[in-house]
C-alpha positions, 0 to 999 in steps of 0.5 A, a space after each residue: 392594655 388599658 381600661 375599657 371605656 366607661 359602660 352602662 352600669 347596673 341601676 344602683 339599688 340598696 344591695 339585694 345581697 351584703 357583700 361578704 369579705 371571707 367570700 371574696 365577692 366584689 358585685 360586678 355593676 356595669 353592664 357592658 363589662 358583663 356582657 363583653 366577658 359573656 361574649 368571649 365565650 366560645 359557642 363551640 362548648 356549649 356546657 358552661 359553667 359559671 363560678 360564684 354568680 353572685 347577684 346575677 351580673 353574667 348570668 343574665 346574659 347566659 340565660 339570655 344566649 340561646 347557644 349555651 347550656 349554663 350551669 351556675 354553682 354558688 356556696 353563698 345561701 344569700 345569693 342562691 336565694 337571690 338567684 332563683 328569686 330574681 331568674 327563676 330561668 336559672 331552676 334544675 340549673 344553680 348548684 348550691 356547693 364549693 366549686 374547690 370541693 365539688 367533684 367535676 366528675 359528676 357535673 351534668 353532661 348531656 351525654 352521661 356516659 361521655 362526659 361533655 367538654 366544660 367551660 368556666 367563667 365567673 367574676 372570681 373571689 380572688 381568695 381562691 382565684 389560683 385554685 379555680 386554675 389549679 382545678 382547671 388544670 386538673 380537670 384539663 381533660 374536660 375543661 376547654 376554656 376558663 374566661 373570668 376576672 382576676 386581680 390583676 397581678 394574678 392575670 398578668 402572671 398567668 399570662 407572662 411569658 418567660 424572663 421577667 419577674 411575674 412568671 411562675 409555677 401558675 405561668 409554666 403549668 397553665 401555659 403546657 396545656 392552655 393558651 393564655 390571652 390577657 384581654 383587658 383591664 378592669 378599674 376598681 369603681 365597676 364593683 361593690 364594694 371596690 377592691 383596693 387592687 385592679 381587675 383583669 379579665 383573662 381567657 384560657 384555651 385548651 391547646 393540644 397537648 395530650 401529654 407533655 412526654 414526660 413523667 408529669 407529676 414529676 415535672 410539676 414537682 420540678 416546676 414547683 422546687 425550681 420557683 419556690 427558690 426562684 433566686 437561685 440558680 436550678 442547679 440549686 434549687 434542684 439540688 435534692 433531685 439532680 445527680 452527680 453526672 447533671 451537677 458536672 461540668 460535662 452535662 449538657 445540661 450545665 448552662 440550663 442548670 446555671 439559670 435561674 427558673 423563670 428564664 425557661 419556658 415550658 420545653 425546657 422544664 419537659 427537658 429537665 423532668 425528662 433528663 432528671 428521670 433518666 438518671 433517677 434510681 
């Protein structure tokens, strides 16, 4: 998809806050990008969290919008200081802590002794962009969407389908509990500073799956040893898991096994966990 048409951007001012390179932030100015992203959010959930808001580029327009509950958690003292000085709305609602070590458990639900569905959204530092999704992913049971902006190599591999070079272990494990969509692409003149890569926004849906029917912390150890030699056959890659009787040429699992990973999609790593457990002492 190609970049979206050029918006209203945010009046340009001397920089409330200096942007910091070992934070990751690039500030969001243009308007319209912000409140497109803002408007993918589905008001089915009301309770939002948004990670890193920064100078405020989404937040302006989740306070504005009556249909959500959003919650903002910022490590940044700067820009808390920003926020609350700029939107004092945003009171009792800003979190000063690092969302990658923050328990979720206690995150504020209106029902407390049932915790309310969660989701995420932000303009992420993609220094830890993959790790917002690896929490995403381990809060699964909570968090039902996850919309923000990603380098977009990132994106396009979160999203990829199976068979070509950009799918992954972020590909398989997002994709079994999360319908993915990549949305559109971001040019690097919208931020300060730009970044020197492309940007793009994708949005994560809970699907239904429950459990996956298979021993899962298996199946990601699985997914993790298949890609992390993914120029190799799984018959190779998987060696210190498999057994003799999956090695043979009469296992049905031998043309699996004779593939290299990203050629399976996430049926097909089930399968693997599910046959690599039964033959498991």
């Amino acid at each position: 998809m190609g970049d979206p048409a050029p918006g209203i951007y945010l009046k340009k001012v001397e920089p409330m806050i200096r942007p910091k390179k070992h934070l990751g932030q690039h500030f969001l100015r243009d308007e319209n990008i912000a409140q497109k992203i803002v408007g993918y959010l589905n008001p089915e959930y009301p309770l939002v969290l948004e990670i890193g808001p920064g100078m405020g580029s989404l937040s302006k327009y989740l306070l504005q919008d009556p249909r959500f509950d959003p919650y903002f958690m910022e490590v940044d003292r700067e820009a808390v200081s920003y926020l609350i000085s700029t939107f004092p709305e945003i009171s009792g609602k800003l979190i000063e802590a690092d969302f990658l070590k923050y328990d979720l458990s206690c995150f504020p639900s209106p029902i407390s002794h049932l915790p309310s569905p969660i989701s995420f959204i932000g303009n992420f530092p993609y220094n830890i962009s993959s790790q917002i999704l690896f929490k995403a992913l381990e809060y699964r049971h909570r968090v039902r969407e996850v919309i923000g902006m990603f380098q977009k190599e990132v994106a396009l591999r979160v999203a990829s389908p199976p068979g070509n070079r950009t799918y992954g272990i972020l590909s398989v494990l997002l994709q079994a509990f999360f319908e993915i969509d990549y949305l559109f692409t971001v040019n690097e003149n919208v931020f300060d500073p730009p970044p020197k890569v492309k940007s793009a926004v994708i949005r994560l849906r809970r699907n239904e799956v429950i459990s996956l029917g298979c021993d899962e912390a298996l199946f990601f150890r699985v997914v993790k040893m298949a890609f992390n030699q993914r120029r190799k056959t799984l018959r190779n890659a998987l060696r210190p898991l498999l057994d003799k009787s999956l090695l043979s040429d009469d296992s049905a699992l031998k043309q699996m096994l004779d593939l290299r990973a990203e050629r399976l999609n996430v049926s097909d790593f089930v399968a693997l966990t599910l046959a690599i457990k039964a033959i498991s002492p």
